[in-house]
C-alpha positions, 0 to 999 in steps of 0.5 A: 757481420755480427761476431761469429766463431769458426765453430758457431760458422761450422754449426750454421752451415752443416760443416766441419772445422779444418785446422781450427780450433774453432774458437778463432772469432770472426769480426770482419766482414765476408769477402769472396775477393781475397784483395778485399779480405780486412783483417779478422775477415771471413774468406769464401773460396768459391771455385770459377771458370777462371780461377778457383778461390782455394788457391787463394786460402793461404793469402787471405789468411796472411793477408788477415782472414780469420779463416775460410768457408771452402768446399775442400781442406786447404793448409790454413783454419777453415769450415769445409762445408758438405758437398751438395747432392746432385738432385739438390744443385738446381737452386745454387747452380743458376750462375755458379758455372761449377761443374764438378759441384764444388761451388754449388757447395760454398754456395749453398754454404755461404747461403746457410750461414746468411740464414743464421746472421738474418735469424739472429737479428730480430729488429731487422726488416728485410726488403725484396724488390724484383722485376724485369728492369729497373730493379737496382735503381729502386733498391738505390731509391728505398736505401735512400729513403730509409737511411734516414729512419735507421741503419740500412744495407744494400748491395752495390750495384746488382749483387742480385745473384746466389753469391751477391744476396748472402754476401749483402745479408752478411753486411748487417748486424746488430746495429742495421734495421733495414736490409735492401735486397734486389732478387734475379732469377733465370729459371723459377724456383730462383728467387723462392730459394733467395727468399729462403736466405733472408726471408722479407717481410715487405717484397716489391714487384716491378714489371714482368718483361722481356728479359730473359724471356728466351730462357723462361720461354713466356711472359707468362713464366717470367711472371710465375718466378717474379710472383714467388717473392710475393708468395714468400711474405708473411700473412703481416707482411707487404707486398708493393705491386706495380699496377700498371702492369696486369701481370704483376697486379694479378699477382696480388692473388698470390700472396698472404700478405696485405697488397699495396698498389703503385702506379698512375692506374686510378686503383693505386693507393701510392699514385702519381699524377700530373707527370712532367718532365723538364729540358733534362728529362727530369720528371715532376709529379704529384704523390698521391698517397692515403695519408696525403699528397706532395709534390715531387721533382726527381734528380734523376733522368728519364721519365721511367723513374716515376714508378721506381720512385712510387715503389720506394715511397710506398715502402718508406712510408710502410715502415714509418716515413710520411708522405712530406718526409717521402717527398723531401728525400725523393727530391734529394736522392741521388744515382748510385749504381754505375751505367744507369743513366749516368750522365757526363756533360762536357766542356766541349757541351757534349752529354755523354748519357751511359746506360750500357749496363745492361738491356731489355726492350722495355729499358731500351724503350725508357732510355731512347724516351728520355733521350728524346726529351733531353733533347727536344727544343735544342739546336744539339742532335740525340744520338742513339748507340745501341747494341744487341739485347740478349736472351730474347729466344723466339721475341729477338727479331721482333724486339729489335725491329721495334726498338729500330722504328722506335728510334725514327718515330722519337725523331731520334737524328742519328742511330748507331748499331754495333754488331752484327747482332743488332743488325735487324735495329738498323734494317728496321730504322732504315725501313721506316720513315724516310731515313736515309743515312740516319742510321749506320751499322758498325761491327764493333765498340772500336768503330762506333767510337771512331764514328762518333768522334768524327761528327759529334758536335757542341750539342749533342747527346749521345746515348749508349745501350745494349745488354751486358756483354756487348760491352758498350759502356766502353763507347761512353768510356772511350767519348770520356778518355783524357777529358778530366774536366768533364762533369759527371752528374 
């Protein structure tokens, strides 16, 4: 973060010294975890369910903070921010689970002075990429490939949220040129607000799918949120919209700023074509561009991966970057964010692929299509452990009995579904084909673990997926335990 007195902090978030003098220089970064504070850091007291940050003032102090953001006085030097108005909370209240508005005003606080930070930094071009699925992966991909042309600054994994996207605004200073930024949302008006943090000049839209379909209610209300990041660029700006998908293409209309296309769809000025994929499901293909084309052979698993690598060429190449430069780096990125194809071989010659972070129908899709290749041709049986995906509203039955027949029709050996949740997968795979015991419902992680212990063999594949909080990275976590010879790639 840029060097900031309490009192600059004060004025940017409308807020009052407390125990300050005011000229105590912030020079650290801003931490909301007091474990993580370093000295001459910035702490953010953010109240929780579980545990209220202001009970942690004292000790991050001690520990080194210069002082803290807080919603309330506390008996170290703070900026106490103002209260939010009820009729003002709907923007900063989506994830904060505070009740009594508290959090909604650090929140809106810590959103205040990321604002100030971005407003300071002139040279900065600020990056947005939204969509149903795949968002982190190519906010890893673009960092990657502008690293190289100066300084960059992403999150970690999906810090995507109202206190994850001003905490990675406050990472950039004098010296970044680039600020990565991945933008959620779980109601419209979400991602309009994060753009009112870090206003992007070039925004990335990717899919509009199913997630969180059963809180927007539609497709269709999924694409009004995704569209407002396109509808916050400037009239010089770029939007990079996916045109393979009708929704996200249509949102072309909705924006000032000048449209680039990416996809295999013949109208896309950053195109692939000739995909293929390798044993490993790794996936090669032609970058056609205006400027040119190149060859492009990805280390990363899943044919899905394409358009993600498409929309993170057309960025690197708005800001600078040639198509053999694009290329090149492509050719050498790496995966970063943790559960998202992460794939384990080992020496027993079993490949562990964990992409439990998280789940939709469409990533479900991706993943049991990349499973399928990783193993078609070897003498080893895929293995597909899913569990429920959430937040599906009215779509839910159907989304998990077409994920079910999917994984008949993938020639997918053996189908694992973890609780009861998920039980319409299993119904709908024993349903189709002539499957037998090829699928098996278990109750719990603890069962689908023991399961697989028992019958994997030298060969195998075993994929695990579900949404978030059915917690099925604990299967690839626990087919791992006590094995530190295995090797991660």
């Amino acid at each position: 973060m840029i060097r900031l007195s309490l009192a600059d902090i004060a004025d940017a978030v409308d807020g009052r010294l407390n125990r300050a003098e005011g000229s105590e220089i912030v020079s650290a970064g801003v931490e909301f975890d007091s474990r993580k504070i370093e000295p001459g850091g910035l702490f953010v007291a953010v109240p929780g369910e579980r545990v209220d940050g202001h009970d942690f003032a004292a000790q991050a102090v001690a520990d080194g903070a210069v002082g803290v953001l807080a919603a309330r006085e506390v008996e170290v030097p703070a900026v106490v921010v103002p209260p939010v108005p009820v009729a003002d909370r709907s923007g900063v209240m989506a994830l904060a689970g505070d009740i009594d508005g508290s959090g909604a005003a650090v929140l809106a606080g810590l959103a205040k002075l990321a604002r100030h930070v971005v407003d300071r930094l002139p040279r900065l071009t600020v990056v947005g990429v939204t969509g149903s699925s795949g968002k982190t992966s190519t906010k890893d991909l673009i960092a990657q490939l502008l690293e190289p042309m100066g300084p960059t600054v992403a999150p970690p994994g999906s810090f995507n949220n109202e206190l994850g996207h001003p905490w990675t605004v406050l990472r950039a200073d004098e010296d970044t040129r680039h600020l990565v930024l991945e933008l959620s949302a779980r109601g419209v008006g979400h991602i309009a607000n994060l753009c009112e943090v870090a206003p992007p000049r070039i925004g990335a839209v990717l899919n509009v799918g199913h997630a969180h379909v059963g809180e927007f209610g539609s497709q269709e209300a999924v694409a009004q949120a995704k569209g407002e990041l396109v509808e916050a660029l400037p009239a010089d700006g770029v939007a990079v919209l996916n045109a393979d998908d009708p929704l996200v293409a249509a949102m072309a209309d909705r924006t000032r700023a000048r449209v680039v296309l990416v996809g295999e769809h013949p109208d896309a000025q950053v195109r692939a074509e000739d995909i293929e994929v390798d044993d490993q499901a790794r996936p090669t293909f032609t970058l056609v561009t205006e400027l040119g084309k190149a060859q492009v052979t990805l280390p990363l698993f899943g044919e899905h991966h394409v358009g993600n690598a498409l929309t993170a060429a057309a960025v690197a190449m708005e800001l600078g970057a040639t198509v053999e430069q694009v290329a090149e780096r492509l050719g050498a990125v790496r995966r970063v964010s943790a559960r998202r194809m992460e794939v384990t071989e080992t020496p027993a010659g079993v490949t562990v692929v964990n992409d439990a972070y998280n789940a939709n129908p469409e990533s479900v899709r991706a993943a049991l299509k990349t499973l399928a290749a990783m193993t078609r041709g070897r003498p080893g049986r895929a293995w597909a452990v899913l569990g429920p995906m959430g937040e599906l509203g009215d779509a839910d039955t159907e989304a998990h009995d077409e994920i079910g027949r999917l994984a008949v029709r993938l020639n997918i050996d053996r189908l694992v579904v973890v609780g009861e949740q998920a039980r319409v997968m299993h119904q709908a795979a024993s349903l189709e084909g002539s499957w037998g015991e090829e699928s098996v419902l278990v109750p719990d992680v603890d069962a689908a673990v023991a399961l697989l212990r028992a019958e994997l063999r030298s060969g195998d594949v075993v994929l695990t997926k579900a949404s978030n909080f059915a917690g099925l990275w604990r299967v690839a976590d626990a087919l791992l335990e006590g094995d530190a010879g295995w090797r991660r790639t």
